[in-house]
LUMNUFI-922135 format. One line per field, with one value per atom (N, C-alpha, C, O): residue number from 1; residue in three letters; atom name; z, x, y. Coordinates in steps of 0.02 Angstrom, whole numbers, always signed. Layout:
<nodes>
i: (NUM	...)
aa: (ALA	...)
at: (CA	...)
c3: (Z	...)
c1: (X	...)
c2: (Y	...)
</nodes>
This chain:
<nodes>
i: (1	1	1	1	2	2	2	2	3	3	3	3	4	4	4	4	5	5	5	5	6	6	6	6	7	7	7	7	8	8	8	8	9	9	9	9	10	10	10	10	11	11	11	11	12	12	12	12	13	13	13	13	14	14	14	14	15	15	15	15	16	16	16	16	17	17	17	17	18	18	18	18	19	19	19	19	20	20	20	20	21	21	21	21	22	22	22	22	23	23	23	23	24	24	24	24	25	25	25	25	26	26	26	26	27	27	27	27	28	28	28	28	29	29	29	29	30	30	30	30	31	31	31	31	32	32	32	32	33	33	33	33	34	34	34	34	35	35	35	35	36	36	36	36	37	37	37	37	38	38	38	38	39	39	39	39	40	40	40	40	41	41	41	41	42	42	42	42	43	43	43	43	44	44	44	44	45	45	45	45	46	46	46	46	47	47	47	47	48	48	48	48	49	49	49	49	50	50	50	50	51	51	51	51	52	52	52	52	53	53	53	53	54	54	54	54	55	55	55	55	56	56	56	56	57	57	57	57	58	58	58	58	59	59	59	59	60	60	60	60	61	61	61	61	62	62	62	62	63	63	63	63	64	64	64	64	65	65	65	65	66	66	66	66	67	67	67	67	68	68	68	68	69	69	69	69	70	70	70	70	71	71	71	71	72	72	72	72	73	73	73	73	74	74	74	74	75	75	75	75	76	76	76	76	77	77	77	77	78	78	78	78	79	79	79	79	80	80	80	80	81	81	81	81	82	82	82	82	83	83	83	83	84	84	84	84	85	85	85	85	86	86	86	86	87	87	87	87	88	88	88	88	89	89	89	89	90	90	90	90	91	91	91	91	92	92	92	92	93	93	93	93	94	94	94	94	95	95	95	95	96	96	96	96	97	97	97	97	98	98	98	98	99	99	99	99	100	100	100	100	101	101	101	101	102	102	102	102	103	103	103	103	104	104	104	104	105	105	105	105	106	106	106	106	107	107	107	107	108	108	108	108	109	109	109	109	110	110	110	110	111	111	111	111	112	112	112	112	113	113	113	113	114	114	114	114	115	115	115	115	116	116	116	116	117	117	117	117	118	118	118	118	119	119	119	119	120	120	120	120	121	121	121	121	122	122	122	122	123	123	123	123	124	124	124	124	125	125	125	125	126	126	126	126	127	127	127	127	128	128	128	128	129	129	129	129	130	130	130	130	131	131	131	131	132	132	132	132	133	133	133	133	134	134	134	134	135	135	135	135	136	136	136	136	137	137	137	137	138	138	138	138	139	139	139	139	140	140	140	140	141	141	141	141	142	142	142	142)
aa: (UNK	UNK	UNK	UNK	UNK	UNK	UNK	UNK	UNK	UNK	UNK	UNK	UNK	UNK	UNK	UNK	UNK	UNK	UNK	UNK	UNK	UNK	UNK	UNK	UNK	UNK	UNK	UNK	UNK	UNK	UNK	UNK	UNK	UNK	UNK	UNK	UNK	UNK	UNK	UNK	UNK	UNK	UNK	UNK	UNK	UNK	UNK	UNK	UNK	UNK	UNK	UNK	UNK	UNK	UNK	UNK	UNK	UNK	UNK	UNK	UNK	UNK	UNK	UNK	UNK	UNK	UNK	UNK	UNK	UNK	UNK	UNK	UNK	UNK	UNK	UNK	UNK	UNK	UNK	UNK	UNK	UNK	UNK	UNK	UNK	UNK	UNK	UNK	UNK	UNK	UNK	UNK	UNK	UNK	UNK	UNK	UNK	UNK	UNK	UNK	UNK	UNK	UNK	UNK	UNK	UNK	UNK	UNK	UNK	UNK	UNK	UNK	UNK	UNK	UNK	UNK	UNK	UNK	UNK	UNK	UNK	UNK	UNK	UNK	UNK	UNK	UNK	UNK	UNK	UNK	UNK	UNK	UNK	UNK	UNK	UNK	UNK	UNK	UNK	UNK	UNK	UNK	UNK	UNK	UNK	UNK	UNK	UNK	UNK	UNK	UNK	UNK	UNK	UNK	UNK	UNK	UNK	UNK	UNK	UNK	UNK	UNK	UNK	UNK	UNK	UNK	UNK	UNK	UNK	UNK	UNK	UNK	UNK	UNK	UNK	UNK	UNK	UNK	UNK	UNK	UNK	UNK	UNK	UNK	UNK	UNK	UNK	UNK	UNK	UNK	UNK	UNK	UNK	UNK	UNK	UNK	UNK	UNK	UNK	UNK	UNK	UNK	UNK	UNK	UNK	UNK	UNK	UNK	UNK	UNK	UNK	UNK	UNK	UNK	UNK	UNK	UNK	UNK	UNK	UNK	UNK	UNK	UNK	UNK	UNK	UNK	UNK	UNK	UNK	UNK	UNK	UNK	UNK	UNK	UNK	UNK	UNK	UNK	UNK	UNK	UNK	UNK	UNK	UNK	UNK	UNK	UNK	UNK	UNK	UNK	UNK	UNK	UNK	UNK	UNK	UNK	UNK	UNK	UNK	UNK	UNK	UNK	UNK	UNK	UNK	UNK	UNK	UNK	UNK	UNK	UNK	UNK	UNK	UNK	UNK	UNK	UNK	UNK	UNK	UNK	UNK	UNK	UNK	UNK	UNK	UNK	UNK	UNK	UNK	UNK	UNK	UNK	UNK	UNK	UNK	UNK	UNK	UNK	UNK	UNK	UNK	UNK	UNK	UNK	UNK	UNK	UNK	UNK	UNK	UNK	UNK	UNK	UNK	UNK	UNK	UNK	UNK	UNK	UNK	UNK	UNK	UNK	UNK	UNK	UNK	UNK	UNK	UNK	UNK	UNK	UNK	UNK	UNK	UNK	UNK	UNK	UNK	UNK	UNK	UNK	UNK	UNK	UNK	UNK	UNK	UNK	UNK	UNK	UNK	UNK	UNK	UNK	UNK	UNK	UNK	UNK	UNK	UNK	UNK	UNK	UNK	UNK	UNK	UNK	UNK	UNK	UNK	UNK	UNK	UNK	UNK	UNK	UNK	UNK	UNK	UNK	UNK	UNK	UNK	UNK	UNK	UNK	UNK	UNK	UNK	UNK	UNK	UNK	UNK	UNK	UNK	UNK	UNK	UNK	UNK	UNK	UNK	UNK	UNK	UNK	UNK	UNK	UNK	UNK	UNK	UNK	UNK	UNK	UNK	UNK	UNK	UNK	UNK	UNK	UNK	UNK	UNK	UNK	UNK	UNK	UNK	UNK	UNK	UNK	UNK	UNK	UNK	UNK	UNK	UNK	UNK	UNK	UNK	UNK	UNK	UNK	UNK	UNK	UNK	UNK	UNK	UNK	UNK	UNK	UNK	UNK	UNK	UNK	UNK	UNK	UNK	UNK	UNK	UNK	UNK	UNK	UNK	UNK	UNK	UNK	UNK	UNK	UNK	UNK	UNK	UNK	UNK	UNK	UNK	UNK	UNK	UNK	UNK	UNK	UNK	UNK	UNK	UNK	UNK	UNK	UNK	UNK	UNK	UNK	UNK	UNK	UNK	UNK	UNK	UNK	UNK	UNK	UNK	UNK	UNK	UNK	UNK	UNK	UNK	UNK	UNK	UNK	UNK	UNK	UNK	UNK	UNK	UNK	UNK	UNK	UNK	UNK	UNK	UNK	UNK	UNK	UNK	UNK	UNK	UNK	UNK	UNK	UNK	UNK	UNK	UNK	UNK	UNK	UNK	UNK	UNK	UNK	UNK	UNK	UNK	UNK	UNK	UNK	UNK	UNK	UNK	UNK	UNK	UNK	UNK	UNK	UNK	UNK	UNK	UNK	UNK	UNK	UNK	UNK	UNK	UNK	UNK	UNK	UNK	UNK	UNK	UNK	UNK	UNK	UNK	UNK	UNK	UNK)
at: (N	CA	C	O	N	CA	C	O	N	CA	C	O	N	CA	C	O	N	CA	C	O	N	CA	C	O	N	CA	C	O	N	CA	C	O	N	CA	C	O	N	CA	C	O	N	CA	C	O	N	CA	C	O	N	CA	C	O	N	CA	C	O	N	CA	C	O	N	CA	C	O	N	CA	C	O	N	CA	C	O	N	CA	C	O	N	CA	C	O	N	CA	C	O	N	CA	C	O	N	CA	C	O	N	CA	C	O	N	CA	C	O	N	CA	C	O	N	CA	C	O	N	CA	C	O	N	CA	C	O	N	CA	C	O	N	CA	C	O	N	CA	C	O	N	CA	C	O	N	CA	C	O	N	CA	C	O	N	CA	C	O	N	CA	C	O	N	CA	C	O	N	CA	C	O	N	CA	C	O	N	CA	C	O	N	CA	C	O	N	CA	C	O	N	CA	C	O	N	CA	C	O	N	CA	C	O	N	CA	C	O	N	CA	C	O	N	CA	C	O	N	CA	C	O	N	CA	C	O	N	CA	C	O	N	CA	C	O	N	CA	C	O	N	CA	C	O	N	CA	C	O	N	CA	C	O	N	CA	C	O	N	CA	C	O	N	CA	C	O	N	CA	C	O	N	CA	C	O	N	CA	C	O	N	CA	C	O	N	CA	C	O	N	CA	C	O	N	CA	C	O	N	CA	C	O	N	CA	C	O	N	CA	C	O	N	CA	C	O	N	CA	C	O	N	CA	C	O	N	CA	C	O	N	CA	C	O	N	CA	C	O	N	CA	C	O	N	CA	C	O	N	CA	C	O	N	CA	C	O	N	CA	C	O	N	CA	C	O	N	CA	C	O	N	CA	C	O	N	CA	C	O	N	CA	C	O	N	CA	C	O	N	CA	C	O	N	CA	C	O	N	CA	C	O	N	CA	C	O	N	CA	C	O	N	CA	C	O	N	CA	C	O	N	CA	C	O	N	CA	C	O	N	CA	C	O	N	CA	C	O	N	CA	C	O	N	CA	C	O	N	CA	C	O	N	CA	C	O	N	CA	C	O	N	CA	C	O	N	CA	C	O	N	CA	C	O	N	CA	C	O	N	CA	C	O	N	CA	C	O	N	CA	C	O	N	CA	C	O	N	CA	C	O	N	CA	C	O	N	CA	C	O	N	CA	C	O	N	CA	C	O	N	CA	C	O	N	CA	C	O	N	CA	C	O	N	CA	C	O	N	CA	C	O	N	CA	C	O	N	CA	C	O	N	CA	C	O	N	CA	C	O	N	CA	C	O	N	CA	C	O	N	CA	C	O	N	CA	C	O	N	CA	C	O	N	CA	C	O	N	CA	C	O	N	CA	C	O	N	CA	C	O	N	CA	C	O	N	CA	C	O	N	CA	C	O	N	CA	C	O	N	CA	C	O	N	CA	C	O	N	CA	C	O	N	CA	C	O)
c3: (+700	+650	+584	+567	+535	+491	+420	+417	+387	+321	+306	+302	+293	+286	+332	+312	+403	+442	+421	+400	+438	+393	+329	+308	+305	+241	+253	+237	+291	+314	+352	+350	+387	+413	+368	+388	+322	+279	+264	+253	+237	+190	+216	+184	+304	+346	+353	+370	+339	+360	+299	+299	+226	+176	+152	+112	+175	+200	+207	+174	+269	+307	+253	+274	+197	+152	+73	+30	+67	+2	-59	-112	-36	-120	-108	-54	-173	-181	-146	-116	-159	-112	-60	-55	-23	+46	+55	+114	+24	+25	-3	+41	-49	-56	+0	+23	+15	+84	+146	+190	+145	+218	+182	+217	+105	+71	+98	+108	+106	+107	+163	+176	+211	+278	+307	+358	+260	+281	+269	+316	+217	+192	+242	+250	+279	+308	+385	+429	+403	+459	+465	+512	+410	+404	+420	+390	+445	+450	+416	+360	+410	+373	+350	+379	+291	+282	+275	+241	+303	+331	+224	+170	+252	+180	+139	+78	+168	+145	+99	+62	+113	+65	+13	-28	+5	-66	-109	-120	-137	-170	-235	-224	-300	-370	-330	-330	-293	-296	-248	-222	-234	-181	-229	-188	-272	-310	-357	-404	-358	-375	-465	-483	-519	-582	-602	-582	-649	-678	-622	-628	-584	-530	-599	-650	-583	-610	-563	-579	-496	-444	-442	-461	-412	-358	-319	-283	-283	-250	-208	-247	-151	-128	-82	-43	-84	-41	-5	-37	+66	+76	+125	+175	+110	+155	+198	+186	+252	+317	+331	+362	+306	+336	+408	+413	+469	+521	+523	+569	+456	+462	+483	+485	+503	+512	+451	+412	+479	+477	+399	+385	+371	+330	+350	+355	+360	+396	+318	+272	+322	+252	+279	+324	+250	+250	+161	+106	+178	+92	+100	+151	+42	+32	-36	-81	-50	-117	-107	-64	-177	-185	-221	-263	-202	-220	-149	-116	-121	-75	-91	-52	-168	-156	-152	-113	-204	-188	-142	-125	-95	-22	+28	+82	+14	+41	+11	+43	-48	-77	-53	-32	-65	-7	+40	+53	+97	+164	+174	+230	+111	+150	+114	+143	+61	+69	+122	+128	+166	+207	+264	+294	+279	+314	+328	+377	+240	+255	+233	+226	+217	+194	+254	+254	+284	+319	+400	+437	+398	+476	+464	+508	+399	+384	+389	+406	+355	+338	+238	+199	+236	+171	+140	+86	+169	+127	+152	+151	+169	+190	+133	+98	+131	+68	-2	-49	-1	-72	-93	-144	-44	-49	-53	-75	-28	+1	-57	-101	-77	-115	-69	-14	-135	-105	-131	-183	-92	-118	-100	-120	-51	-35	-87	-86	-127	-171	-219	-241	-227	-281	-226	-257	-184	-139	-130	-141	-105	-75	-158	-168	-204	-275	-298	-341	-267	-274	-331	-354	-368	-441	-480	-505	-477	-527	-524	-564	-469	-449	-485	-507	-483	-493	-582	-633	-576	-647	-682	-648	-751	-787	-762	-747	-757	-741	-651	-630	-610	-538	-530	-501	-568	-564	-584	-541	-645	-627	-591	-576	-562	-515	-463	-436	-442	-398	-387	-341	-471	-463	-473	-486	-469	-462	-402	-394	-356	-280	-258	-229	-282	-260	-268	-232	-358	-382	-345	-343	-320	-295	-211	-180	-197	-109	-141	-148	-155	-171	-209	-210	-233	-257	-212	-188	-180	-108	-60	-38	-57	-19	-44	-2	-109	-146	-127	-93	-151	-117	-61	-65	+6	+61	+67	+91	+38	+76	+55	+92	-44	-64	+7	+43	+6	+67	+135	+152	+162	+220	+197	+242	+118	+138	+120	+123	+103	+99	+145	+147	+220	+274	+333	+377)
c1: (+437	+477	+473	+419	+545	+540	+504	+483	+509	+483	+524	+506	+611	+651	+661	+670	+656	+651	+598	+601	+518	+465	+469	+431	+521	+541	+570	+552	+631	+695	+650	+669	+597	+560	+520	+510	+499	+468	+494	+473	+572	+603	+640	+660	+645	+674	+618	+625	+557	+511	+500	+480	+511	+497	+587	+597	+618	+679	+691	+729	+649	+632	+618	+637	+591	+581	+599	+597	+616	+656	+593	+590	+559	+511	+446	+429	+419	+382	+302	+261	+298	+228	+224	+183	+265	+271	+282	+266	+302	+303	+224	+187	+199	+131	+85	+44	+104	+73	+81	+38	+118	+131	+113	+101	+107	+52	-15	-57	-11	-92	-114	-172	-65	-89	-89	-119	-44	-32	-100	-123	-145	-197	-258	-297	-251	-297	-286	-324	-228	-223	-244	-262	-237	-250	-329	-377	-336	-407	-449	-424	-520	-561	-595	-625	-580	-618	-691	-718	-735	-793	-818	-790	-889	-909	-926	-918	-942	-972	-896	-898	-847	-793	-783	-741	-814	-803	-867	-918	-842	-864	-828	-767	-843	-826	-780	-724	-783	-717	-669	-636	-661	-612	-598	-575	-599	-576	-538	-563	-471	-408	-400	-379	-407	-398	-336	-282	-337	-283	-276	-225	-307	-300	-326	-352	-309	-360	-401	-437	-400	-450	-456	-417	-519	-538	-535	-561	-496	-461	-490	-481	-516	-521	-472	-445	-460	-418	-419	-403	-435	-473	-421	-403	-399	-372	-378	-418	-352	-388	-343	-292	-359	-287	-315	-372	-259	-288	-237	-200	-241	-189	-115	-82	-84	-40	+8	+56	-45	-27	-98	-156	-52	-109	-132	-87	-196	-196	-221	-239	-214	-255	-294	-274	-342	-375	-382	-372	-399	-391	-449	-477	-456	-471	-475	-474	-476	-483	-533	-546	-560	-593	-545	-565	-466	-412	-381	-368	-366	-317	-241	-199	-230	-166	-147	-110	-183	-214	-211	-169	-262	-270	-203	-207	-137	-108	-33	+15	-49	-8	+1	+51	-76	-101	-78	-44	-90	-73	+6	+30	+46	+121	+124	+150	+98	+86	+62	+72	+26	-6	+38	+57	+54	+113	+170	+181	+204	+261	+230	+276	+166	+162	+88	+90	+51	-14	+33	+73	-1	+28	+85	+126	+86	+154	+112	+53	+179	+159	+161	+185	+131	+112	+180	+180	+242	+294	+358	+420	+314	+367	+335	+369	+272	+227	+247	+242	+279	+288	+372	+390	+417	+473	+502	+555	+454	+475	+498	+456	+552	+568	+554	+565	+522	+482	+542	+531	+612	+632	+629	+662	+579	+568	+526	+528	+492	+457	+495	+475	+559	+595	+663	+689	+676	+704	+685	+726	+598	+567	+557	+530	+583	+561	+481	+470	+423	+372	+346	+305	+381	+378	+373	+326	+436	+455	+414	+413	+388	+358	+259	+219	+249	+187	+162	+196	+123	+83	+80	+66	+95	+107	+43	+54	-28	-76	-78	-90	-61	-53	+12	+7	+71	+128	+91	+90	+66	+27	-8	-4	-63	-112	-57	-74	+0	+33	+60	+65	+81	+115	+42	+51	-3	-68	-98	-132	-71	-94	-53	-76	+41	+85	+71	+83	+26	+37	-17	-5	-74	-139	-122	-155	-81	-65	-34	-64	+32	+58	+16	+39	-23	-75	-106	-103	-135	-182	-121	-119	-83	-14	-1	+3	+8	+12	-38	-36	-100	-167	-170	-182	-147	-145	-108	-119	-48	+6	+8	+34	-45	-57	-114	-103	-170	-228	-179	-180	-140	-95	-52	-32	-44	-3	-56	-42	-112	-167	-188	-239	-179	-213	-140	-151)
c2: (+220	+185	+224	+249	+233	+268	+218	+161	+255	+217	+173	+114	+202	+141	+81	+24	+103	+33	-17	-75	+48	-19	-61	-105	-39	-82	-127	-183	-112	-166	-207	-266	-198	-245	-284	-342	-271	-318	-336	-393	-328	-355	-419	-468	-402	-472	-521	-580	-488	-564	-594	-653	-556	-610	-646	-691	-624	-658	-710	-745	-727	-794	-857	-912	-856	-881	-890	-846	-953	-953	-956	-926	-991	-1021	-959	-936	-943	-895	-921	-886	-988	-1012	-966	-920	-980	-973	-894	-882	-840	-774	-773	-751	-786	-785	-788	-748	-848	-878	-818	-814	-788	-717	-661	-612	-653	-595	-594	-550	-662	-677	-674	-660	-690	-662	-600	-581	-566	-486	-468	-435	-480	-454	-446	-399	-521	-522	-494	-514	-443	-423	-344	-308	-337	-272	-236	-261	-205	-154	-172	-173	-195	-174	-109	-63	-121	-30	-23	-67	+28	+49	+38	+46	+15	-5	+69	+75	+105	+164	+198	+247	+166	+190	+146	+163	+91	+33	+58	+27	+148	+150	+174	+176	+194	+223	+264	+238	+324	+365	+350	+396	+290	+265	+198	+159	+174	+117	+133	+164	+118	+111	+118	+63	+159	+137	+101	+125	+33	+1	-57	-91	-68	-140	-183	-160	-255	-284	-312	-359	-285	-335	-271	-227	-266	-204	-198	-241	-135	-117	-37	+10	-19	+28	+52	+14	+109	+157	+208	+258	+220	+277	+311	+281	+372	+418	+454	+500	+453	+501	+546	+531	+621	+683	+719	+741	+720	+752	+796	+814	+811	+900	+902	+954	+820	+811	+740	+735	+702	+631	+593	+609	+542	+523	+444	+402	+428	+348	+329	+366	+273	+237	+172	+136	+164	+97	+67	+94	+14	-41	-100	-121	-117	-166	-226	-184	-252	-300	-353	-394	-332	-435	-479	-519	-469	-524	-543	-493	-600	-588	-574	-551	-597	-554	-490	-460	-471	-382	-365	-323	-396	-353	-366	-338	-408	-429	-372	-352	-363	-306	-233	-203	-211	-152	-146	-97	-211	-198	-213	-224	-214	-183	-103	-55	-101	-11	+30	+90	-13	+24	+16	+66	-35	-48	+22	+57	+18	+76	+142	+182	+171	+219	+245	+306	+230	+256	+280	+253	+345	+368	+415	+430	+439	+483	+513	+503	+606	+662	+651	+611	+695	+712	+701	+671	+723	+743	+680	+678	+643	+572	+522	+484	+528	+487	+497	+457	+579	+591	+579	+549	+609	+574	+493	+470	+467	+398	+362	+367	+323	+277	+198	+174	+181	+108	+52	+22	+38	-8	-67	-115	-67	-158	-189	-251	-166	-193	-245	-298	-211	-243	-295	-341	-289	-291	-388	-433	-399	-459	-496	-550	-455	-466	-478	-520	-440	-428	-426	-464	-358	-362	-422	-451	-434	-490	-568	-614	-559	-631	-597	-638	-544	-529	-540	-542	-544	-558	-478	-429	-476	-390	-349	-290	-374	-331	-303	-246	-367	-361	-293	-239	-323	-270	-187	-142	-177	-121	-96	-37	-149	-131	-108	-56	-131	-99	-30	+10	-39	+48	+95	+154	+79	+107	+141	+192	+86	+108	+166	+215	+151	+185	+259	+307	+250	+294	+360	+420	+323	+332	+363	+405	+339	+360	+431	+484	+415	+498	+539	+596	+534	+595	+590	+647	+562	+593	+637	+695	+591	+651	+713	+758	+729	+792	+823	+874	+789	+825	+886	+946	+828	+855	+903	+959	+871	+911	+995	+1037	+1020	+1060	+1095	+1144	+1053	+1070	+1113	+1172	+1055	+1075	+1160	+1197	+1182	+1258	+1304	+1364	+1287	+1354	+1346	+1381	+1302	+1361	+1389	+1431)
</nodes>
């Protein structure tokens, strides 16, 4: 599945729902479907700057593909994450960095989020594509 389908897919299941409770309510379950991440990564250089919850993010490159794991001590947080992780873990470096995220604005995520949460978001976004740049720099020096 491409990135844009995984979008169009999120974007049909918060669809399903008119009142923001209830999109909350399937944030909140997204959160809790997602992976747990191995504790030895909830540390200082895997925690997210500008969240206001804390937020870890840990990247895995196998020279191809990037997986991600997350976590929060918010569930909405962690419920935010895991549709980033959703459309962005399991690419290449250069699908992470191209990718335009328009389901965000799309399920109206933004607009429904609190000004510090809305940053903490473009935080993570901002946080995946620099690990992608990362790599994808790592991936042409060998």
């Amino acid at each position: 599945m491409t990135i844009n389908e995984q979008q169009n897919k999120i974007i049909d299941e918060f669809a399903l729902f008119d009142d923001w409770m209830d999109r909350y309510n399937l944030l909140i379950d997204m959160g809790r479907e997602i992976p747990a991440i191995d504790n030895r990564y909830k540390v200082k250089d895997f925690l997210i700057e500008g969240c206001q919850s804390k937020v870890w993010l840990h990247p895995c490159f196998n020279g191809d593909i990037i997986t991600f794991t997350a976590d929060s001590d918010a569930i909405i947080t962690k419920g935010i994450v895991s549709l980033l992780i959703k459309v962005m873990s399991g690419r290449t470096p250069e699908e992470i960095i191209s990718a335009e995220l328009y389901f965000i604005d799309s399920i109206g995520l933004r607009q429904n989020l609190s000004p510090t949460r809305s940053n903490g978001l473009l935080s993570m976004v901002r946080q995946m594509k620099l690990y992608a740049m990362a790599y994808q720099t790592q991936q042409k020096q060998t």
